[in-house]
C-alpha positions in Angstrom: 84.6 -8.9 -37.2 83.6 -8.7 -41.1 80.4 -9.7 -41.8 79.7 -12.1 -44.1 79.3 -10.6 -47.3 82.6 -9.8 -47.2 84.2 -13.2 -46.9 85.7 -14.9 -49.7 83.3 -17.6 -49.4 80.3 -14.9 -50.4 82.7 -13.5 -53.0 82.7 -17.0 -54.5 79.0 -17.2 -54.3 78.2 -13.7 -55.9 81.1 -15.0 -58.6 78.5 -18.1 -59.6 75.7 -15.6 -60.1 77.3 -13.8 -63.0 79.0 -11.0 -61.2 82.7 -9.7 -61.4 84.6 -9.4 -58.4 87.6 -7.5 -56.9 88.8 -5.9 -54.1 89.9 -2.8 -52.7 91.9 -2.8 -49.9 90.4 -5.8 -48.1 87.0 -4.9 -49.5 85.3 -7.0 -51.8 83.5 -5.1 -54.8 80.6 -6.6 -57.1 80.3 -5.5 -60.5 77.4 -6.7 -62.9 77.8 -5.9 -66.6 74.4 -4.9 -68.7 74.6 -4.6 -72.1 75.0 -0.9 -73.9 74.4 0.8 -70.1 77.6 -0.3 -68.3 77.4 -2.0 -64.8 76.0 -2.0 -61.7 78.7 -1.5 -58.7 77.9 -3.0 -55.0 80.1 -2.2 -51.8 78.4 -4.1 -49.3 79.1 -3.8 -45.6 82.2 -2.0 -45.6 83.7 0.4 -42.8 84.6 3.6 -42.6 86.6 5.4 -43.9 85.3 4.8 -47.1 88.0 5.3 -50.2 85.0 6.6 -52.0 88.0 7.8 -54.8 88.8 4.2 -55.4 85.4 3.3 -55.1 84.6 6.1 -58.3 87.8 4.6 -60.1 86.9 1.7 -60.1 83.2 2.6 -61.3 85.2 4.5 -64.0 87.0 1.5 -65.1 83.8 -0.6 -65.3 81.2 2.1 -66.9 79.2 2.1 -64.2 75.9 3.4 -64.6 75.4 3.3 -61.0 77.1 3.0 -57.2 75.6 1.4 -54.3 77.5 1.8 -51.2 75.7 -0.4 -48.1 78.3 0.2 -45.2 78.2 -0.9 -41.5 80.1 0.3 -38.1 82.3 -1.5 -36.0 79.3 -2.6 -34.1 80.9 -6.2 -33.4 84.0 -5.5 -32.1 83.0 -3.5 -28.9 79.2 -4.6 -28.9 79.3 -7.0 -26.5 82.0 -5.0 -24.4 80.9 -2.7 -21.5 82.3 0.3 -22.6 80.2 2.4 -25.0 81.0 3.5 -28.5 79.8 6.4 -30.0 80.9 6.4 -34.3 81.0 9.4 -35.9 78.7 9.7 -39.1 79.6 8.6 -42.5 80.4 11.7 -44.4 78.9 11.1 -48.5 80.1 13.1 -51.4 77.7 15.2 -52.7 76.7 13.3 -55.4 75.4 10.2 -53.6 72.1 10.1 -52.1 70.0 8.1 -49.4 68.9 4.5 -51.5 65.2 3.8 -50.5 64.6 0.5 -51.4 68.3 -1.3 -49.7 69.7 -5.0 -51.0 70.5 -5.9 -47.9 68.6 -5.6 -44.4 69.5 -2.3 -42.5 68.5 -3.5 -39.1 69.6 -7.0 -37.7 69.6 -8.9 -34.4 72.1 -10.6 -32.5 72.7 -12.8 -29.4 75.7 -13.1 -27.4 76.8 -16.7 -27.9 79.3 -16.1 -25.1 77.0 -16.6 -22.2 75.9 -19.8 -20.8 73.0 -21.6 -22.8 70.6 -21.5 -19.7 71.4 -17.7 -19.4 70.5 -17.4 -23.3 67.5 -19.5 -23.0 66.2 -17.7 -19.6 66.9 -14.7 -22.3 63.7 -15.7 -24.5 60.2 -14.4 -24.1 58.0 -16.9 -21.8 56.1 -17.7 -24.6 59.2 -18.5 -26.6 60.5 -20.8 -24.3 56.9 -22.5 -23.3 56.9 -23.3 -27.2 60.0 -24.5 -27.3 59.1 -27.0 -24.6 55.9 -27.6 -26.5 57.5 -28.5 -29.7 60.1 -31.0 -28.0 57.0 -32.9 -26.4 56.1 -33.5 -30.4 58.8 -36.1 -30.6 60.1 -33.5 -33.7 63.7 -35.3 -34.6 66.5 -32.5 -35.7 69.1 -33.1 -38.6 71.3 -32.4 -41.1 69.6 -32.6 -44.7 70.7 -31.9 -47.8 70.5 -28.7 -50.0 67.8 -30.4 -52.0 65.5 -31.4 -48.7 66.1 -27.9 -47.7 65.1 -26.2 -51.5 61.6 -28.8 -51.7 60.6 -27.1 -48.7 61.4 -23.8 -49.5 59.6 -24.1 -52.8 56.5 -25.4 -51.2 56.6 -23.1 -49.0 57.0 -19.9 -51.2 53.9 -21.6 -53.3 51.5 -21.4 -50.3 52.2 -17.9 -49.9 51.6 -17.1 -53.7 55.6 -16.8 -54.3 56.8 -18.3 -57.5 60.3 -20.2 -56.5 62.2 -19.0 -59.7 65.5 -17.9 -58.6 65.1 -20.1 -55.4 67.3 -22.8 -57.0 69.9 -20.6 -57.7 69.9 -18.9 -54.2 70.4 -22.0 -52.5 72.8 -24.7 -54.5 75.7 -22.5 -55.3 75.7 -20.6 -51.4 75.9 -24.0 -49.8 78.4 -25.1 -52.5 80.5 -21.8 -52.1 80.3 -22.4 -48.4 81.1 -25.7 -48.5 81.1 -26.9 -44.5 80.6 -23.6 -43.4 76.8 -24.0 -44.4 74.7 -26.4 -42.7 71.1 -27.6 -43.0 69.1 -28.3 -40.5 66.2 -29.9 -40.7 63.7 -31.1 -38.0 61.2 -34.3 -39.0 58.3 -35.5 -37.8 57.3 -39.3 -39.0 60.7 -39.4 -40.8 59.2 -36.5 -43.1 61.2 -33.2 -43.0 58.4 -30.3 -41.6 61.1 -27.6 -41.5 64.2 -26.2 -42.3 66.8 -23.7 -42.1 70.3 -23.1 -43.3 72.8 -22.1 -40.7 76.5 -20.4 -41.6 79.2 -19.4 -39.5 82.3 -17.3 -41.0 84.6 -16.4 -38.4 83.4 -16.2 -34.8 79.5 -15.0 -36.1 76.6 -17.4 -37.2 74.1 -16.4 -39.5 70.6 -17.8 -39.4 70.5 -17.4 -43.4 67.3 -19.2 -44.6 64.2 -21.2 -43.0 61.3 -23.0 -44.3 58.2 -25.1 -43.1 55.5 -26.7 -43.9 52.2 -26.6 -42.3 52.0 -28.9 -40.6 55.6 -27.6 -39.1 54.3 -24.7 -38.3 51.5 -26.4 -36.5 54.0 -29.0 -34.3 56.2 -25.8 -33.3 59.1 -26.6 -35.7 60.7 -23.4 -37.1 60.8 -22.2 -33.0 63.0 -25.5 -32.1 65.0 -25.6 -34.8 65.8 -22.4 -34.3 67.2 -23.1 -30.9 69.1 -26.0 -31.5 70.6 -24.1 -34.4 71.5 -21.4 -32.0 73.1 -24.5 -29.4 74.7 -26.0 -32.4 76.7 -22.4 -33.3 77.4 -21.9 -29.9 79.3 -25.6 -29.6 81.3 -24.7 -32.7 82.5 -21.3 -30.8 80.6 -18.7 -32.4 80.3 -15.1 -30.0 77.4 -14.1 -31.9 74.2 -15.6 -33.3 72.9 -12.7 -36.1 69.2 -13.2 -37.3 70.2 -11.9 -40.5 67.6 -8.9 -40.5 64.6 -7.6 -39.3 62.0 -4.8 -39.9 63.4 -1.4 -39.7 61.1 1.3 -39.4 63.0 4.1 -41.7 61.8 1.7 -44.1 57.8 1.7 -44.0 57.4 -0.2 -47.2 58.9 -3.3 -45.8 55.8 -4.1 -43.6 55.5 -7.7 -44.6 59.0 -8.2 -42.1 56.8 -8.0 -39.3 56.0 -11.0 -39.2 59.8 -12.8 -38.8 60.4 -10.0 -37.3 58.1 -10.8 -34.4 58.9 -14.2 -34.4 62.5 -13.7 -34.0 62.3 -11.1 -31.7 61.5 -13.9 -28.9 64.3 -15.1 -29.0 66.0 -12.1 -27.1 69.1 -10.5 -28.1 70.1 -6.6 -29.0 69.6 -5.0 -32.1 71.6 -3.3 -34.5 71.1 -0.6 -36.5 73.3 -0.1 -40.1 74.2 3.3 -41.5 71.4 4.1 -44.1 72.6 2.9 -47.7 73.4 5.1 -50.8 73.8 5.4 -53.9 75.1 7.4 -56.7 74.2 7.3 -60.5 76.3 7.7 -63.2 75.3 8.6 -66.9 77.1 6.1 -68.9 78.7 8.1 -71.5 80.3 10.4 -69.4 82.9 7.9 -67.8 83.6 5.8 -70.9 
């Protein structure tokens, strides 16, 4: 089961923010050009065996400056199964090295959409569930939005937390357009206003709880913690096995202390974690694979 930045849809989005894409094997590689210093090469979420060769000739054909390999295990395929898997440990030339500030999150969550929905609700943390019961006693309706509802309330919502929205815009519009169906947004309202948000995206058999947002005043009536669930019923009805919380705090990783937070909150909502191979990189000096 690939994950999701390996779908076309994702290669299609990268491809709108002014990166080159190809492919080896049935891996999709992301090249950014810089003026004078070559590129920037991405291989995210790929399996071993890694063709690190092709990976290198590839790097050679673009001038990269540097290589950023972010792999995963075949963690999906056998997670939910009841025999255990042990994977052996990605072997890196010597020139590569551990990356310590990663792209993408190295630790992530899941739930097993498979079971039934009282099983996966009886799954959540007592307080998790009492607010959930809370918030629907708020009258809170949930919907489908648009990609502009959703990006006013992520904007406001950086703003209060002292985040300017610049690339927030661009994040948003062309990974709803590249996903086209596949990306909805849900929104839940209160007095026909819109108090939170998130985006949800299945690819394949996984959904991917990609991006939220709330107001105050959302935050206040419960809203992010029911929307959540109905997302969660809503990926299960279209026949998704697994709900992934698209990342949470991993401790090899000390610096990224301000996922606590999420990482708290989504951590009610049950489900097993999984742990991705550490990234690396390797750099290149430019002039030495023109």
């Amino acid at each position: 089961m690939k994950d999701i930045r390996q779908s076309p849809e994702y290669a299609n989005y990268i491809k709108s923010l002014g990166w080159q894409v190809e492919k080896i094997g049935r891996w999709y590689v992301f090249i950014r050009k810089f003026s004078l210093l070559g590129s920037l090469v991405k291989v995210q979420r790929i399996e071993p065996p890694i063709p690190f060769e092709k990976i290198e000739k590839l790097a050679k054909k673009h001038r990269a400056f540097q290589i950023i390999i972010e792999p995963t295990l075949s963690v999906f395929s056998s997670f939910f199964s009841n025999t255990s898997t042990n994977p052996q440990p990605i072997i890196f030339p010597h020139n590569y090295h551990p990356l310590k500030s990663p792209f993408l999150p190295t630790k992530t969550l899941v739930l097993d959409l498979q079971k039934p929905e009282e099983e996966i609700f009886a799954s959540f943390t007592k307080n998790k569930r009492r607010d959930i019961q809370i918030a629907q006693r708020h009258n809170l309706k949930i919907k489908e939005g648009t990609k502009e509802q959703f990006y006013e309330l992520k904007k406001k919502s950086l703003l209060r937390k002292g985040v300017l929205p610049f690339w927030t815009k661009k994040e948003i519009f062309p990974f709803c357009q590249a996903f086209g169906k596949k990306a909805k947004i849900l929104l839940a309202f209160f007095s026909e206003k819109p108090v939170a948000g998130l985006i949800l995206v299945s690819v394949g058999k996984r959904a991917y709880y990609w991006q939220a947002a709330s107001t105050k005043k959302g935050y206040r009536l419960l809203a992010p913690t029911l929307l959540l669930w109905e997302a969660i019923k809503i990926a299960k009805k279209q026949g998704c096995q697994i709900f992934d919380f698209e990342g949470i705090y991993d401790e090899r990783f000390p610096k990224n202390r301000s996922w606590l937070g999420f990482t708290h909150f989504k951590k009610g909502f049950g489900g097993k974690e999984v742990e991705f191979p550490l990234p690396f990189f390797s750099s290149k000096f430019p002039l030495t694979i023109l």
